[in-house]
N, C-alpha and C positions, 0 to 999 in steps of 0.2 A: 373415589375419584370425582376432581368436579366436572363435570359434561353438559354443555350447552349445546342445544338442539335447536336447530332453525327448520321450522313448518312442524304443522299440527297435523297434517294430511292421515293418509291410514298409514304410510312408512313412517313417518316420523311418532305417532301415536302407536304403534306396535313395539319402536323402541326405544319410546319412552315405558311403557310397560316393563319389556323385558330388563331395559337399565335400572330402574326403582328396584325389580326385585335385587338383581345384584346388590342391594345396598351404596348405589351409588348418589351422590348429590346431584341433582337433575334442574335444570332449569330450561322451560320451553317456550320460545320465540313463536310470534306468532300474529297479523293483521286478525283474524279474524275470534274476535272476543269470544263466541258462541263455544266454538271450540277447544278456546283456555277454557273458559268453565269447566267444560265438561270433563278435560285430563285433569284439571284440581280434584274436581269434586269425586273421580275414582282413583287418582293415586295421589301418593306424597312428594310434591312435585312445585317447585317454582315457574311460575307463566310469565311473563311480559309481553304487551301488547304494542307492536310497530313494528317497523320493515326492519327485516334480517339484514339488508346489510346494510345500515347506518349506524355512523360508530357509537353516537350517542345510546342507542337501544343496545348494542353490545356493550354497552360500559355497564348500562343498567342492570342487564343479566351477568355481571360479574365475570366479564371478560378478562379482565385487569389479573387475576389469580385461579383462570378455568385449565382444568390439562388437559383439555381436548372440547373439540368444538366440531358437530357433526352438520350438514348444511344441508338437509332433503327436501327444501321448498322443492313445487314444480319448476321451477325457471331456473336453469344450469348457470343462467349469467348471472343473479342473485347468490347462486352458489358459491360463484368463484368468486366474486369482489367480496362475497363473506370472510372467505377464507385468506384473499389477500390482507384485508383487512385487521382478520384476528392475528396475522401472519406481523403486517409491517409496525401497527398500534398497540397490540396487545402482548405480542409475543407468546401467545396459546404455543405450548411445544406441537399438540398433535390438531391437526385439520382435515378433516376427511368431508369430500365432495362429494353429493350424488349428481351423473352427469347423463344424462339422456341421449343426447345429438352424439351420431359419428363424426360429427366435424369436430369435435374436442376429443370423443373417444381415438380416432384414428387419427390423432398427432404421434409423431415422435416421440420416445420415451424422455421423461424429466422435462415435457414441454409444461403442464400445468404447474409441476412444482417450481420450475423455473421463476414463469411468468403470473404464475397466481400463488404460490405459496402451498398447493395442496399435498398433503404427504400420501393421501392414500384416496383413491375412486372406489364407490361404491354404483354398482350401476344393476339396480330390481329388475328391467327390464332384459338384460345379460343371462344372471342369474334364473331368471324363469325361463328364457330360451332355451338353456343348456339342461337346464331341469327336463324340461319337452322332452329336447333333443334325445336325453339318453334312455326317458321313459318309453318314445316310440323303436327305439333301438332295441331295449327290451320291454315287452307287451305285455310279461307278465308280474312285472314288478310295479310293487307300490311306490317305494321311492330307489333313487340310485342316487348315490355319490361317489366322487372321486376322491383318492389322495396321492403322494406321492406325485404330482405330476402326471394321473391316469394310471400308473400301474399297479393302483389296489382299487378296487373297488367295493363299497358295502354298500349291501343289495338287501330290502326287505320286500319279501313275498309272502301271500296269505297261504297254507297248507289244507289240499285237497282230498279227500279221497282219492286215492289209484296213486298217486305218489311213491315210488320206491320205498323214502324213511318213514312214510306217512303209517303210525299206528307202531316205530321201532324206535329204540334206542339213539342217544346222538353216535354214539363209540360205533354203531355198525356203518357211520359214514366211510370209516376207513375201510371197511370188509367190501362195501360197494366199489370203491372207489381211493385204489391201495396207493394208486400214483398222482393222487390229483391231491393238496392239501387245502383246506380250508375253515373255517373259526367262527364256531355261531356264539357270538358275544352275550348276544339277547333275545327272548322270547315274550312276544304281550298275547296272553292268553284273558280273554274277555276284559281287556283294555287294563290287565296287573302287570308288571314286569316281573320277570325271573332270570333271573343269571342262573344257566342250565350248565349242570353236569354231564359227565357220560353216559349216564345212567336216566336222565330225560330222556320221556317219551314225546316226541310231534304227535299233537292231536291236530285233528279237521277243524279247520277255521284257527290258529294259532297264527298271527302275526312275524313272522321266522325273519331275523337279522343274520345274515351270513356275510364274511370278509374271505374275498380270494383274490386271487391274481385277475387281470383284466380279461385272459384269455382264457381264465377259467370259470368262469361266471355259469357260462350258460350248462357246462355240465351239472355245475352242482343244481341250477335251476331242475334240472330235469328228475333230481331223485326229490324234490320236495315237492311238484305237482305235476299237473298234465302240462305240456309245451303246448304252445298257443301255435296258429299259423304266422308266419313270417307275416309282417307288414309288408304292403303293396301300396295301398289306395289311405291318402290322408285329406280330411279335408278340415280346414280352418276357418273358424267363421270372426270376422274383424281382423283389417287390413292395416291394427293401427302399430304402433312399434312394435310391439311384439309377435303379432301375426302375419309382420312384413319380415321380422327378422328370422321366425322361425322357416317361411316359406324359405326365403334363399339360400337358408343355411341345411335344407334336406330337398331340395327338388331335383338336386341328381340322383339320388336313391330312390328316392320314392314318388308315385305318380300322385302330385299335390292339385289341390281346388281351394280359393279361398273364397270367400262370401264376405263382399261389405255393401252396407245401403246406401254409403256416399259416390257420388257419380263420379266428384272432383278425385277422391281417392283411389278410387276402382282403376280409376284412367293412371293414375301415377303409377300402380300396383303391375299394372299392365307392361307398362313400359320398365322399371326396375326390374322385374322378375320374368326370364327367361324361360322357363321351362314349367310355368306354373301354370291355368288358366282360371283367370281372375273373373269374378262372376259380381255383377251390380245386382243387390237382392236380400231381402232380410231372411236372417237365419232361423228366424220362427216362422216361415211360411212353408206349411207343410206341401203344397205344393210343388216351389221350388224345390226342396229337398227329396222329395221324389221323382222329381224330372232328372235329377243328377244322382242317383239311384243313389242313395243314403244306404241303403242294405248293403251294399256292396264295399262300405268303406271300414277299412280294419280300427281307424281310429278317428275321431271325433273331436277334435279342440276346441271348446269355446273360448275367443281370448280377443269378447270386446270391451269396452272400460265400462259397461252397466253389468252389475253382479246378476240382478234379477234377467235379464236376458241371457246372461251365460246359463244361469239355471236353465230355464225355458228350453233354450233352442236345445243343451247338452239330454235334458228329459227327451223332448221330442226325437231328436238321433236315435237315443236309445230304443224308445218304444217305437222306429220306424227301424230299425234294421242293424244300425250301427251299431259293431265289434266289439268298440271299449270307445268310451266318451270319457273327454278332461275338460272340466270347467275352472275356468281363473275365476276364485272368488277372493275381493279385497277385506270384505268383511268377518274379520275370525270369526264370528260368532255363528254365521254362515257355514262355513268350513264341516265345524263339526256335524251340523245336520245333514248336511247334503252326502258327504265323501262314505264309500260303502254300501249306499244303498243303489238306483240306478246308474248313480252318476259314480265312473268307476275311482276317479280319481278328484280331489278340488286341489288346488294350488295355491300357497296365499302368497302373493309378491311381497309383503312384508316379511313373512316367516323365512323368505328364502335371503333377505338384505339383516339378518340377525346376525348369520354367522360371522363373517366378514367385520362386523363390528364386533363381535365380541372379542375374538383371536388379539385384538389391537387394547384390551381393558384386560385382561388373565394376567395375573402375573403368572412369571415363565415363560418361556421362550416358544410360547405357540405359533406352528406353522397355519393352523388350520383350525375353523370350529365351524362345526356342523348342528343345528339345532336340528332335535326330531321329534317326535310325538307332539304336537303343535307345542313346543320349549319344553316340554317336562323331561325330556332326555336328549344328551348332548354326544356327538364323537368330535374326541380332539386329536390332532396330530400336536406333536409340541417334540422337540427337540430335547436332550438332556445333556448337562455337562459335570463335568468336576471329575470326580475319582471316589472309592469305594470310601478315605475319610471325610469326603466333604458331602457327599452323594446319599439319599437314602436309597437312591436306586442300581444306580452307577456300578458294576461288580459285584451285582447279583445275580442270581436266578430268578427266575418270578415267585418263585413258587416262597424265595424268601420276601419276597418285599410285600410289607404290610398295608397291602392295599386296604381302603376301604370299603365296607360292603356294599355292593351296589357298581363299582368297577372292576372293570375286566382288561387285559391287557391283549390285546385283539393280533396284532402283529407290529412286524419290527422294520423300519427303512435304515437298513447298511450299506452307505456306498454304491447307491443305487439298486441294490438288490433287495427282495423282496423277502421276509424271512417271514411264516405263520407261525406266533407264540404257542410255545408249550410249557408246560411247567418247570422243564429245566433249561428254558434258554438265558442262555446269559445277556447282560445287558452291560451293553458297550458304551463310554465315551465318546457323545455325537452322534449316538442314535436316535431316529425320530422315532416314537411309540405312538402307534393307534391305539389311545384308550375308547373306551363307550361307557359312558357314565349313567348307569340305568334311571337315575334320581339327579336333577340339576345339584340339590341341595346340600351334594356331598362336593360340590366344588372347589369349595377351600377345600376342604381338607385333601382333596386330590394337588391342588395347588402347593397345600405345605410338603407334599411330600415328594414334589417333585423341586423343590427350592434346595439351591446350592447355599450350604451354610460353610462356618469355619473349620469344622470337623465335630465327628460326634461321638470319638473316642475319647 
């Protein structure tokens, strides 16, 4: 596929990464020279140098025959005159925005496709909010996603000593726990994957992926490690999108503090946010942080736009008292040093604006894609159609279809109901399937074999 990318920034540089590996033809827009360099000189990758949205520079990057055109400069209104533009000149089939501001987010539906031509919003700052959101929901997870609409969720947590399954079999889930069903897809046991049997044993510190229903989440947490205390007390250090969005989106649940050093901001933060109490003050000053008793806060966000100060202040929380500390770091490389060790969790706001694009490149009728282990492992929702002659899945069991090694068929959405795959369920025309694909690399071949052909008798 051809795919032109406007901005080099860390979102647009993240997926241009992860589209080269896909094998896609990649071309990256972009004012600031320093930066094409640097995405040439590590991938296989087309640059051009001039403002995204002028038509001359899109004719340049081969707008004329792109099929799709992704827009994640900072500036949302370069965005959209991108996208009208690839829209009204080019006739790019797909254009996808990244939009920032609620003044465009919180239009009417088919307002931007309307009036700017965009088919699909991508918004990092959304997507990390809700990532928060559902991480301080649950305290003891590594990461959390949804599918279905919310009524599935997969949950990875690390495996403790004192754990119910912890040192047992998978198969004695059911012995635990006869009425409650749920699907451990994957395991990373010192950063390997394994697609686990019944007959796998949870060891101490194992990485444990589990798929259950929304309202069953937290029992199964409970047989894989010790249960954390309920969250209370959250405090957020930067008041800037994302730490204004996260406050207003949990300050009736939980008792929030936010910390920013900007005067002008603190004062806005104050007035937007009702039930929050906004504090002018840097989040590395350990004083401040003990006068608003830091010990006592179940969770710690760092989420200002300086990586090295999210580190900082998320180190300091911890080593002064706080619970579980989350740092937003934009820099992958970052990511992996930090997450695991004091700092309980890091966040990349690129890594989380991957999936979302990707779902719209798969061939197959994908709902949903989910990037995990910073890309190396993926879960898809995708929809299936045809019939047992056209279908290689369509009017089987799982247990016949020849998946490829490395995937797993996790659960089934029917008709809005929630089904947990077993080896003899069947699979219906129109079902959406949670796969989890332990290796991106086996992508195609998951793709060919969810593809409706002519028949294959």
């Amino acid at each position: 596929m051809k795919i032109i990318i406007l901005g080099a920034g860390q979102v647009g540089a993240n997926l241009a990464e992860s589209l080269v590996a896909e094998n896609n033809d990649i071309t990256v827009i972009d004012l600031d020279a320093a930066r094409l360099a640097l995405l040439q000189d590590r991938f296989d990758l087309r640059t051009v140098r001039g403002h995204a949205a002028h038509p001359s520079v899109l004719k340049q990057a081969g707008a004329e025959d792109a099929d799709m055109l992704v827009a994640v400069t900072q500036s949302d209104e370069t965005n959209l005159v991108a996208c009208r533009i690839a829209s009204t000149l080019f006739n790019v089939p797909t254009r996808i925005a990244r939009i920032r501001s609620n003044d465009f987010l919180g239009q009417e539906a088919g307002f931007l496709a309307e009036h700017f031509g965009v088919n699909d919003v991508i918004s990092p700052e959304e997507e990390v909010t809700e990532t928060l959101r559902r991480l301080i929901e649950h305290p003891e997870a590594l990461q959390v996603l949804d599918f279905a609409d919310g009524k599935v969720r997969l949950v990875a947590v690390r495996a403790y000593h004192g754990g119910p399954l912890v040192g047992h079999e998978l198969q004695d889930i059911k012995r635990h726990m006869p009425n409650l069903e749920c699907r451990i897809p994957a395991i990373y046991r010192l950063d390997r994957g394994i697609v686990p049997e019944g007959i796998t044993v949870i060891e101490p510190g194992d990485e444990v992926f589990f798929l259950a229903r929304k309202q069953d989440i937290p029992s199964v947490m409970r047989e894989l490690r010790r249960m954390e205390r309920p969250v209370k007390k959250v405090m957020i250090a930067g008041g800037g999108n994302i730490g204004r969005r996260l406050a207003a989106r949990i300050e009736r649940n939980y008792d929030v503090k936010v910390i920013d050093h900007n005067k002008a901001v603190s004062s806005l933060l104050a007035e937007q946010l009702h039930h929050t109490l906004v504090l002018q003050g840097d989040a590395t000053d350990e004083e401040l942080l003990e006068q608003e008793n830091i010990a006592a806060m179940d969770v710690f966000c760092a989420l200002t736009n300086d990586d090295e100060d999210n580190i900082m202040s998320a180190l300091l929380a911890k080593r002064m008292g706080a619970h579980r500390v989350i740092a937003l770091i934009n820099r992958s490389a970052y990511v992996d040093l930090v997450q695991g060790g004091d700092i309980d969790i890091a966040i990349s706001p690129a890594q989380a604006t991957v999936g979302p694009l990707l779902s719209k490149i798969r061939r197959g009728d994908m709902v949903a894609v989910h990037s995990l282990r910073r890309g190396a492992a993926e879960v898809l929702e995708v929809a299936v159609h045809g019939d047992a002659k056209t279908s290689r899945v369509v009017g089987r069991r799982i247990e016949e279809i020849d998946l490829p090694e490395g995937a797993t068929i996790a659960a089934i959405i029917r008709n809005n109901d929630v089904i947990i795959a077993h080896h003899d369920t069947l699979i219906e025309a129109e079902d959406h399937l949670i796969l989890f694909v332990l290796n991106k690399r086996i992508i195609p071949k998951v793709e060919k074999l969810l593809q409706v052909g002519f028949g294959f008798f």
